[in-house]
FIVO-49001 format. One record per residue: residue in three letters; x, y, z of N, C-alpha, C in turn. Coordinates in steps of 0.2 Angstrom, whole numbers, plus 5000, padded with zeros to 4 digits. Layout:
# residues N
ALAXYZXYZXYZ...
This chain:
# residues 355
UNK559553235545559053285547558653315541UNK557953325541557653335536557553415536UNK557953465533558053515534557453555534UNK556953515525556353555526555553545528UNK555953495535555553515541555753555548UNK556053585546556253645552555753685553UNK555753715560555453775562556153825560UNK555953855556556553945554556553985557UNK556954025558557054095558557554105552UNK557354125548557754135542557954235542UNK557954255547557954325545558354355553UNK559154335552559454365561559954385557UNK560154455561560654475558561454465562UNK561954515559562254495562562754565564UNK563054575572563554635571563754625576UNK564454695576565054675581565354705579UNK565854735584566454785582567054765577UNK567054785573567554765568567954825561UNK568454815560568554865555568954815550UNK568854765547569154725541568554715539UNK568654745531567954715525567954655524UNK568554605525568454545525568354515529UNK568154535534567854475542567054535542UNK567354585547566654615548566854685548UNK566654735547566654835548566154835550UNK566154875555565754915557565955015559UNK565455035558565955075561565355155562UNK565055135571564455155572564455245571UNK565155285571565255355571564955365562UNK564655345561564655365553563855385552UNK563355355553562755375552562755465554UNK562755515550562355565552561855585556UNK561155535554560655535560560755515566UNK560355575570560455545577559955495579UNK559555495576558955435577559255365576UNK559855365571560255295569560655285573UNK561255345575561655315580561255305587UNK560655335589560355305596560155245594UNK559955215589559555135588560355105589UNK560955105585561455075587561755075596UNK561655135600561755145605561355075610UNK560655105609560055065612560254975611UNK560254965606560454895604561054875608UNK561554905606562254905613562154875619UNK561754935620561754935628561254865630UNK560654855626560354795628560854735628UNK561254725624561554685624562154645629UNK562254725631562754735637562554725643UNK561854735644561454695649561354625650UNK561354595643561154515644561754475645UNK562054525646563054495649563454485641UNK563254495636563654465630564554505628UNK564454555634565354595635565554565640UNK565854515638566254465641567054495644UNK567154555641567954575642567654655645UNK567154665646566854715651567154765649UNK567154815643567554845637566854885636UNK566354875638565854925636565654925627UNK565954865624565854855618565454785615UNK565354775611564854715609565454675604UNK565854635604566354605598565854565595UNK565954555588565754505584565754435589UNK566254415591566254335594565854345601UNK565854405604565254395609564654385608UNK564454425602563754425599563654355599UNK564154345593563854235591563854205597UNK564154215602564354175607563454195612UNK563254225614562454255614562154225611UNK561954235602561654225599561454125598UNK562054105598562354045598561753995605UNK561954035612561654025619560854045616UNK560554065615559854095613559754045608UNK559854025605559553975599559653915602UNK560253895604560253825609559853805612UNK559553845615559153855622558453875619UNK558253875613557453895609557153835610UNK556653845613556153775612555753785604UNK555753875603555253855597555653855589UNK556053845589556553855582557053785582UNK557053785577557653735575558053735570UNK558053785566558653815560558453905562UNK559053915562559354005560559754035553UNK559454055552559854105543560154165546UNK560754155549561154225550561454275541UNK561554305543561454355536562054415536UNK562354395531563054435527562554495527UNK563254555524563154625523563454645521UNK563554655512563754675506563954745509UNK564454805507564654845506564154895503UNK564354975504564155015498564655025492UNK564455015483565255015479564855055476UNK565455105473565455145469565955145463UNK565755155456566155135451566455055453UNK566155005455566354945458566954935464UNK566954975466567354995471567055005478UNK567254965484566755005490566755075492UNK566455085493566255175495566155155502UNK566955175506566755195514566555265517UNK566355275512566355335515565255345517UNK565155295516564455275515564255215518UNK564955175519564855095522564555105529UNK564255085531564055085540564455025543UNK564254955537564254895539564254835536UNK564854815535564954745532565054675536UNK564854635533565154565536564954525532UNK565654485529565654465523565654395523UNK565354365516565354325516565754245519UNK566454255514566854205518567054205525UNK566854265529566854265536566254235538UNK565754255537565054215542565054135538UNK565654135532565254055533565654005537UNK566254045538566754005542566654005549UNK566154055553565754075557565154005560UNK565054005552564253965553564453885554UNK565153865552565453775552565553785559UNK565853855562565953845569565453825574UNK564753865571564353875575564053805577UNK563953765571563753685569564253655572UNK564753665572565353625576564953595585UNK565053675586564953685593564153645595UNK563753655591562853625591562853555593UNK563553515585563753455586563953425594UNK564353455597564953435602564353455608UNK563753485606563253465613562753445613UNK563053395609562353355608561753365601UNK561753395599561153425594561453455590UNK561853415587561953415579561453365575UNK561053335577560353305572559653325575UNK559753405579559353435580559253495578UNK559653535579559553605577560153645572UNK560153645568560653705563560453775560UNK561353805562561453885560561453845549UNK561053905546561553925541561453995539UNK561754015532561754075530561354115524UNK561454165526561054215523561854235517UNK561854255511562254275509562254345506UNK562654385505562454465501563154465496UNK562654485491563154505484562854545480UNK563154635481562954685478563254655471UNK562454685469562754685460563154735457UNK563354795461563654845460564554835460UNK564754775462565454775463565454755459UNK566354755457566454745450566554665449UNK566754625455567054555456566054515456UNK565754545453564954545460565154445454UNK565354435448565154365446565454325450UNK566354345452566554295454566254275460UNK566154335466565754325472565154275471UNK564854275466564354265466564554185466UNK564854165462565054085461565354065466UNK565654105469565854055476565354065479UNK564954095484564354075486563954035483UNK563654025479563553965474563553895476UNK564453895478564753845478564753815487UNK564453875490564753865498564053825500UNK563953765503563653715505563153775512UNK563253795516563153845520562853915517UNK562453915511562153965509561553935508UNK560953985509560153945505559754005505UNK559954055507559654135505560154175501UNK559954215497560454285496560054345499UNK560154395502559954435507560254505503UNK559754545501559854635500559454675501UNK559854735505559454805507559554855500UNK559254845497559054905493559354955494UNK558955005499559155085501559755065504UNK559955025508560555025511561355005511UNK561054985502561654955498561655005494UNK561155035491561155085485561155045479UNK560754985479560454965472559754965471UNK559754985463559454975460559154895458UNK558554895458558554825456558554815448UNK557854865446557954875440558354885433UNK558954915435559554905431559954845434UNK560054795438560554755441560554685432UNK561254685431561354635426560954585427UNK560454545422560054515420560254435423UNK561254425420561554385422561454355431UNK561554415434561454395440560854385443UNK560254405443559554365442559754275441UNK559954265433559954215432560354155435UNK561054195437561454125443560954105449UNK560654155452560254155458559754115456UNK559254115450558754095448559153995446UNK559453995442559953935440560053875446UNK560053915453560553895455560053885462UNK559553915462558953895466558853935472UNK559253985471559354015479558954095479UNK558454075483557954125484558254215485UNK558054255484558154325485557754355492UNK557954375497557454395502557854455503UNK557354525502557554575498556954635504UNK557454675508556754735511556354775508UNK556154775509555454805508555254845513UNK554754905510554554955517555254995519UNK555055045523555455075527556055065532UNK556555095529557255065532557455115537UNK557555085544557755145547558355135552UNK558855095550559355055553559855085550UNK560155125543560455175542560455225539UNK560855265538560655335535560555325528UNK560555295521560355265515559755245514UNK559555215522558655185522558355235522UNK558455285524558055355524557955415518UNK558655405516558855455511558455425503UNK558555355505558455325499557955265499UNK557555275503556955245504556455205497UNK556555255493556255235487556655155482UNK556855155483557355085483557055025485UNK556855005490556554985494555654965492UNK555354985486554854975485554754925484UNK554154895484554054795485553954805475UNK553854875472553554855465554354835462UNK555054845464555554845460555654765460UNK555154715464555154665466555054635456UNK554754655453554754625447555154595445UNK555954625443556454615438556654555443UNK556854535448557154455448556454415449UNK555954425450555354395448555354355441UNK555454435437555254405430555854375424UNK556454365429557054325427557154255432UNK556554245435556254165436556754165444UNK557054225446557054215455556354205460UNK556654155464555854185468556154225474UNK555654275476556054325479555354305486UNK555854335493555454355500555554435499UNK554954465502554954535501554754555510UNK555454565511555354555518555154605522UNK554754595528554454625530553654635527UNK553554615523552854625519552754695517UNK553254765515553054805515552654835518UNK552854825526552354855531552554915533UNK552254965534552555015537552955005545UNK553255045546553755005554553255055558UNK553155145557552655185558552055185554UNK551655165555551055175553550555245552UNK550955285556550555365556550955395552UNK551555385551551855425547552255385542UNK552255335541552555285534551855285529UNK552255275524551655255518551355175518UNK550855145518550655095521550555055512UNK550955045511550954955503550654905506UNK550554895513550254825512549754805509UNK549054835506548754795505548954805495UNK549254855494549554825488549954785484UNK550554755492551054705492550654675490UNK549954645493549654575494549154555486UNK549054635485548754615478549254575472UNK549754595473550354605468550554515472UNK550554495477551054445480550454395477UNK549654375476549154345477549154355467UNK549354395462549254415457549954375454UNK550354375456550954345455550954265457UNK550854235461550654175463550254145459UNK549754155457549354145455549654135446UNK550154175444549954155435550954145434UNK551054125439551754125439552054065443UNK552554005442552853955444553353965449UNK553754005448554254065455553754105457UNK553754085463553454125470553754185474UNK553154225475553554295478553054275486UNK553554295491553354285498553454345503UNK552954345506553254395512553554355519UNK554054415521554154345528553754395534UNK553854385540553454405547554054425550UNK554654465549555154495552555154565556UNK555254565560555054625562554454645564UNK554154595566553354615568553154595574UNK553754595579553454595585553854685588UNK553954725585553954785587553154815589UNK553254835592552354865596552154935590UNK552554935586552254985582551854975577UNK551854925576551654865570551354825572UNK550854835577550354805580549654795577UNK549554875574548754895572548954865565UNK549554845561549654815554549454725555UNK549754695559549654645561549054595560UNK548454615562547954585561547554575553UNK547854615550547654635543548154575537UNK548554565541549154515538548954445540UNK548854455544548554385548547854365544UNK547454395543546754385540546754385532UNK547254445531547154425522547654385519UNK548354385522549154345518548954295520UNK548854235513548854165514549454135516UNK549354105522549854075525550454035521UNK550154015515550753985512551054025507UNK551154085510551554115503551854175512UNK552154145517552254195523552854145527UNK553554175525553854125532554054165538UNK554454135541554554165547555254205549UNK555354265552556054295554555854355560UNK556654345562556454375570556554475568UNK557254465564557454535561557954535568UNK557954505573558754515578559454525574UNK559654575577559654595584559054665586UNK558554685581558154745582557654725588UNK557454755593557254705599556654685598UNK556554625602555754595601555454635607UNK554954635605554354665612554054625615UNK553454645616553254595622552654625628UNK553154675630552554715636552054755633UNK552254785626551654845624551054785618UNK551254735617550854705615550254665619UNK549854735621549454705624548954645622UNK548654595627548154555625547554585621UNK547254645624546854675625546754685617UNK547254675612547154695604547254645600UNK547154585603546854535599546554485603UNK546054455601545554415605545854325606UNK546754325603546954265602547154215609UNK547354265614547654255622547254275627UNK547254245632546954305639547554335642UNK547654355649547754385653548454355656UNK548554285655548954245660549454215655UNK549054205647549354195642549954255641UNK549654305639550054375640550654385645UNK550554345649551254375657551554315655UNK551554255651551754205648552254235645UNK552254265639552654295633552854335635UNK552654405641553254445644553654425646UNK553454375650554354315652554654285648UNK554554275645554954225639555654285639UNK556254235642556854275643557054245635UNK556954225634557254215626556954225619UNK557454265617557254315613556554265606UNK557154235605556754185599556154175602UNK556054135607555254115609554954155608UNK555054225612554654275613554154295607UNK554754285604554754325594553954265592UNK554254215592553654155590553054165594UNK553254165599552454175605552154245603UNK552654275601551954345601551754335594UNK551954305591551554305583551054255584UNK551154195587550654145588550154175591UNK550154185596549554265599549254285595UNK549654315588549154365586549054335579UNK549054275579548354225577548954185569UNK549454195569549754165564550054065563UNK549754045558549753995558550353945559UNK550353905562551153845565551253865558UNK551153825553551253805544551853865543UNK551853945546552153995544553053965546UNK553153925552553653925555553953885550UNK553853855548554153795542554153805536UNK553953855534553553855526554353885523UNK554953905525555553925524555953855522UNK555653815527556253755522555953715517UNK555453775513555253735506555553765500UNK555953825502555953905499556753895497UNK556953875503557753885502558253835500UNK558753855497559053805494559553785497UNK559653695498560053665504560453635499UNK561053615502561553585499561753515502UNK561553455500561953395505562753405503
């Protein structure tokens, strides 16, 4: 399989009920805000609708999830690789700080996760069609962050490293120079939020983390980094809107630098990101733009009306409200609103594969 021709989704996450750091934590009584625990709620609940609570428990387990997620990808006409995505810890003095963790799911868990998933792909037929791999997350703040670091390195099933800033509580700026460099060494891109975090109480509080400007330091230690999301605002009336400085900085960079900085299209079939949409599609050159759904955060569909871009009619529109599949749905409403096929693929140039 020629990996870097795939259609990607490089940007799914992953969750489930869990209380081991070494498999998966989760543990939704913890966000303060009520705004974060109703997004946890709402997610649940859709999920419980699409049958994924198999033991009728009124809960979402990690192995229900993949066992969904798993069924959804199979079954995508418009994809053929998925980047599921680790979730490092909050440390403090190199130590994790539960007292701040929302959400872990670690490394040596999802990749043992991902041989399963590929197993399962294999045994139906489309193992020289379709493959899961991963995303990997290793805070620079623990104190083990090198050894971690070299076993994912070494794990065949990595081609991203994945960090929330706000929601890990790093700095980019101060992060050991060393670690930059294994990533940069070792070819494995950095796809890093950007913009507004509103998935836990840390994306809020500590927002400023999160700027696309702190994108420099593994820039300028020869990583090439995705800055996901584009720095788009999620609220447009009330977020501060980077995009068109993202784009100067992302076209200014590109331009006098041999490692590349990218935005991906994550998250941007939320209806709130709508009036953003067109502006991204007209100015970001395709080839510096790959592709991600940002699931399990829901894809839209119905408030994305035809009427706000001139890409679809009427009948194409009732097309994409039906798409019971999340993935498709994701692709078709971006296709609509005028994004080039080339984005869908442009992820298996970026990422680094391992035979």
């Amino acid at each position: 399989m020629d990996y870097r021709n795939l259609r990607f989704d490089m940007h799914c996450h992953v969750v489930g009920k869990g209380n081991d750091l070494n498999t998966i934590y989760f543990n939704p009584d913890n966000p303060k805000l009520l705004f974060i625990r109703g997004l946890y709620f709402i997610i649940e609940k859709e999920y419980v609708l699409k049958g994924a609570d198999k033991n009728h428990d009124g809960l979402i387990e990690a192995d229900e999830y993949f066992d969904l997620i798993y069924n959804d990808f199979k079954n995508s006409k418009e994809l053929d690789a998925l980047v599921l995505l680790a979730m490092d810890a909050i440390y403090k003095d190199g130590k994790p700080d539960m007292d701040k963790t929302d959400m872990v799911v670690s490394n040596g868990y999802l990749s043992q996760v991902i041989d399963w998933l590929n197993n399962r792909l294999a045994n139906d037929g489309l193992g020289d069609k379709k493959r899961f791999f991963m995303g990997a997350s290793v805070n620079p703040n623990r104190e083990d962050w090198e050894t971690e670091m070299e076993r994912i390195i070494f794990d065949k099933n990595v081609v991203l490293m994945k960090l929330i800033p706000s929601a890990q509580l790093i700095d980019l700026s101060v992060v050991n120079p060393r670690y930059y460099k294994k990533l940069a060494d070792a070819g494995i891109p950095l796809v890093c939020h950007t913009g507004p975090e509103y998935s836990y109480d840390e994306g809020i509080y500590y927002h400023a983390l999160d700027s696309y400007t702190y994108l420099k330091h593994p820039l300028s230690n020869g990583v090439t980094v995705v800055a996901a999301h584009c720095a788009t605002p999620v609220f447009p009336i009330v977020d501060k809107n980077d995009t068109y400085d993202f784009l100067c900085c992302l076209i200014k960079h590109n331009l006098l630098n041999d490692n590349k900085l990218y935005g991906d299209i994550s998250a941007f079939s939320l209806a709130s990101r709508n009036p953003i949409i067109p502006r991204v599609v007209e100015n970001f050159p395709a080839e510096w733009l790959v592709n991600g759904s940002d699931i399990p955060i829901p894809i839209g569909g119905v408030l994305e009306f035809p009427y706000l871009n001139k890409n679809i009619n009427f009948l194409e529109y009732l097309k994409i409200v039906n798409t019971k599949n999340p993935f498709d749905r994701d692709v078709r409403i971006k296709r609509a609103f005028g994004f080039k096929e080339s984005i869908f693929k442009n992820a298996g140039k970026i990422l680094r594969f391992v035979n």
